[in-house]
C-alpha positions in Angstrom: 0.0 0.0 0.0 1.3 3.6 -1.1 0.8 6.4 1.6 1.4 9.9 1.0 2.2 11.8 4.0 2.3 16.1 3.8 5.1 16.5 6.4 4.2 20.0 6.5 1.6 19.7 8.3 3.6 17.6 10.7 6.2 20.1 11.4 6.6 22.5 8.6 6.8 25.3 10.8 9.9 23.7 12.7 11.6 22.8 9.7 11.4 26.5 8.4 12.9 27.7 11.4 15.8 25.7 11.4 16.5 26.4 8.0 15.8 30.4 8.3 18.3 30.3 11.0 20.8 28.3 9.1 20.4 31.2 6.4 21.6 33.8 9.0 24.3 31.3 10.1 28.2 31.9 9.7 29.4 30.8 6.8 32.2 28.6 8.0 29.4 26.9 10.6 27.2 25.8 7.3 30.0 24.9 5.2 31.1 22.5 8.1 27.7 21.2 9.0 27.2 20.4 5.4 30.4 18.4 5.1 29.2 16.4 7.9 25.6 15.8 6.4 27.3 14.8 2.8 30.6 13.2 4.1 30.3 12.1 8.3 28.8 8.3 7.5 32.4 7.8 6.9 33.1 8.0 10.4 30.8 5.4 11.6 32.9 3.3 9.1 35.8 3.9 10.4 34.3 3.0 13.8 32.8 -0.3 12.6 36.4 -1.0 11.4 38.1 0.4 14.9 35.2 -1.5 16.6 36.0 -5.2 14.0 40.1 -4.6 14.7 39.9 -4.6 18.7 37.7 -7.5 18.8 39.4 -9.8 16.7 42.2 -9.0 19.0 39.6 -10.6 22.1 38.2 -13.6 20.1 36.4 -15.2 17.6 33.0 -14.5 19.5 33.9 -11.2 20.0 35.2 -10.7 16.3 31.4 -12.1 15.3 29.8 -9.6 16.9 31.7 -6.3 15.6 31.3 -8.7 11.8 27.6 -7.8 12.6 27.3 -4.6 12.9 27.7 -3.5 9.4 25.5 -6.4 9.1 22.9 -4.2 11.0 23.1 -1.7 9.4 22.6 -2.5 6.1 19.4 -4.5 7.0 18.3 -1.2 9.1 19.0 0.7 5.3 17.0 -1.8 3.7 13.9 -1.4 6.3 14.1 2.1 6.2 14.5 1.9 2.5 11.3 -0.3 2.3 9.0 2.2 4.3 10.1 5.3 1.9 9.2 3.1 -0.6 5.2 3.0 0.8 5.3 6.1 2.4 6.0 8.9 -0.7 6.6 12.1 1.2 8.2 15.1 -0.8 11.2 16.7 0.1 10.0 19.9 1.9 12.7 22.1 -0.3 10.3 21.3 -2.6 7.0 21.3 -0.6 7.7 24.6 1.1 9.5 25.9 -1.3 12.3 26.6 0.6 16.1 27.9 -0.1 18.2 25.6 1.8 22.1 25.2 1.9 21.7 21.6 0.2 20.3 21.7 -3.4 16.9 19.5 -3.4 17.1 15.9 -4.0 14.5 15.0 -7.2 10.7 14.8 -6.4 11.0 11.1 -6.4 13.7 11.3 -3.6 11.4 10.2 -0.9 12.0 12.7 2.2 10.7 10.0 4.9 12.7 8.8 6.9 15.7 9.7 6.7 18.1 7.2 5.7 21.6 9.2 6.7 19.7 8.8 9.8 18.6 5.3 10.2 21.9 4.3 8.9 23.9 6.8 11.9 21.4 5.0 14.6 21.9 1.6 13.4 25.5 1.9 13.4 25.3 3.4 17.3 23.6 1.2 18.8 25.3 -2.0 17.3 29.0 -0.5 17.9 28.0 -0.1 21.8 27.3 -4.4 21.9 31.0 -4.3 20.7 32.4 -1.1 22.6 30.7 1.2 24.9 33.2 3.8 23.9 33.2 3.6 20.3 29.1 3.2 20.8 28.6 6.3 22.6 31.0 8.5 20.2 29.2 6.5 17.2 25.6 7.9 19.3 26.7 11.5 19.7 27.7 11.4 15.8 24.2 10.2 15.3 22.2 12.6 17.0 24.6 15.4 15.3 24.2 13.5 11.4 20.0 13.6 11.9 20.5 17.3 13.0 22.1 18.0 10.1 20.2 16.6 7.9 17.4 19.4 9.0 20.0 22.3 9.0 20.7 21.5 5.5 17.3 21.3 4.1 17.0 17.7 3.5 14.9 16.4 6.0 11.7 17.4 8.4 12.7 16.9 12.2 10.2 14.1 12.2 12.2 12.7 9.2 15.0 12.2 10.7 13.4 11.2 14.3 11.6 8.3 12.9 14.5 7.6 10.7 16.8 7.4 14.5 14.3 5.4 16.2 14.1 2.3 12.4 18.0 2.2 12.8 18.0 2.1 16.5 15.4 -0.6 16.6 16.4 -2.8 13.7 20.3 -2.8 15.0 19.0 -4.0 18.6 16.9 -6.7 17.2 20.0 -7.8 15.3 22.9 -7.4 17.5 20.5 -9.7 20.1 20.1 -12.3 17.6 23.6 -12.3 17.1 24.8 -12.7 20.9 22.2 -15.7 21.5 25.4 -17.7 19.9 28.4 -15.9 18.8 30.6 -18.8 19.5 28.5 -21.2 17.2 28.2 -18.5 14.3 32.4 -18.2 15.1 32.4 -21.9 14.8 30.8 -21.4 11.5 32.7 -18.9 10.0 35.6 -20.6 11.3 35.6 -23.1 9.0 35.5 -20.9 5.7 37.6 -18.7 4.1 36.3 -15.8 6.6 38.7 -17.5 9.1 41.3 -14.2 9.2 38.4 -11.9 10.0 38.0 -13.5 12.8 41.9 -13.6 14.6 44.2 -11.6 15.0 
C-alpha cells in the first residue's frame, strides 16, 4: 500500500525555522555542517572498522559480533528503504518551497525517513554491543548526522526522528540475535575462508 504523507503539516513550521536560521548562520558553521551531512557516515565506518580490529584482538566470538554490525546496518537501510518506498513524502525544499544550503534531491527522492539517519542509529547502537566507547561516540555522531540533515534542508525533524528510532530498533533486534550464539556462528565462520576476519 502507497501512503502519501504532507510533512508539512507535521512540522513544517519547525523545519522552516531551522532552516531560516541556518540562512543567518556563519558561513564557515554551514559549510562544516554540510560536510558532515554529505561526508560524516564515513566515520561510523571507520568505527565499525576500529570496533572489527579490537575485537578480533579478544576472540572469535567477540570478532562475530563487531562482523555484525555493518551487518545491521545495512538491514536497518533496507527497512528504512522499504517504508520510503510505501510512504511517498516530498522533500519539503520542494514542498515549502524553501532555499536551503543543500540543493533539493529530485521529487522522487522520498523525504521520509531519513536514511543518513537510520543508517547513523543503526551503526550506534550495534557498535556499543562491541564497545561502549566507540558506541557512545558513534551515538553522539548520530544525534549530530540527523541534525544536520534538518540544517541543511533535506529532511523534516520528524524525518530524521523516525528515521533514528528504524535504525536504532532494527540494530538492537539484530545485535541480540547475534549474541544468543556468537561462539557457534564463530564456529561457523571458522571453517570458511572468513577465518582471518576473525583472529588476530
Amino acid at each position: 500500500m502507497m501512503l502519501a504523507l504532507s510533512g508539512a503539516s507535521v512540522d513544517g513550521s519547525l523545519y522552516t525555522d531551522v532552516v531560516d536560521l541556518a540562512r543567518r548562520s556563519p558561513a564557515w558553521f554551514d559549510d562544516t555542517v554540510s560536510a558532515w551531512s554529505a561526508y560524516g557516515l564515513a566515520l561510523f565506518a571507520v568505527l565499525m572498522l576500529a570496533g572489527w580490529w579490537r575485537a578480533r584482538r579478544v576472540d572469535a566470538a567477540a570478532a562475530v559480533t563487531a562482523l555484525a554490525v555493518p551487518v545491521a546496518v545495512v538491514l536497518a537501510y533496507l527497512v528504512n528503504s522499504l517504508v520510503k518506498a510505501a510512504v511517498h513524502e516530498v522533500r519539503p525544499c520542494r514542498t515549502l518551497h524553501a532555499v536551503t544550503l543543500e540543493a533539493c534531491p529530485a521529487r522522487t527522492d522520498w523525504s521520509f525517513p531519513s536514511n543518513h539517519a537510520a543508517i547513523a542509529a543503526a551503526a550506534a547502537v550495534a557498535l556499543f554491543f562491541v564497545s561502549r566507547r566507540l558506541g557512545a561516540i558513534a551515538a553522539v555522531a548520530a544525534v549530530a548526522m540527523a541534525v544536520s540533515r534538518v540544517w541543511v534542508g533535506a529532511h523534516y525533524p520528524h524525518d530524521v526522528a523516525v528515521g533514528l528510532v528504524a535504525g536504532a530498533l532494527v540494530a538492537f533486534a539484530v545485535m541480540r540475535v547475534v549474541l544468543r550464539s556468537p561462539e557457534g556462528l564463530a564456529r561457523r565462520i571458522a571453517a570458511t575462508r572468513l577465518r582471518p576476519l576473525l583472529v588476530s
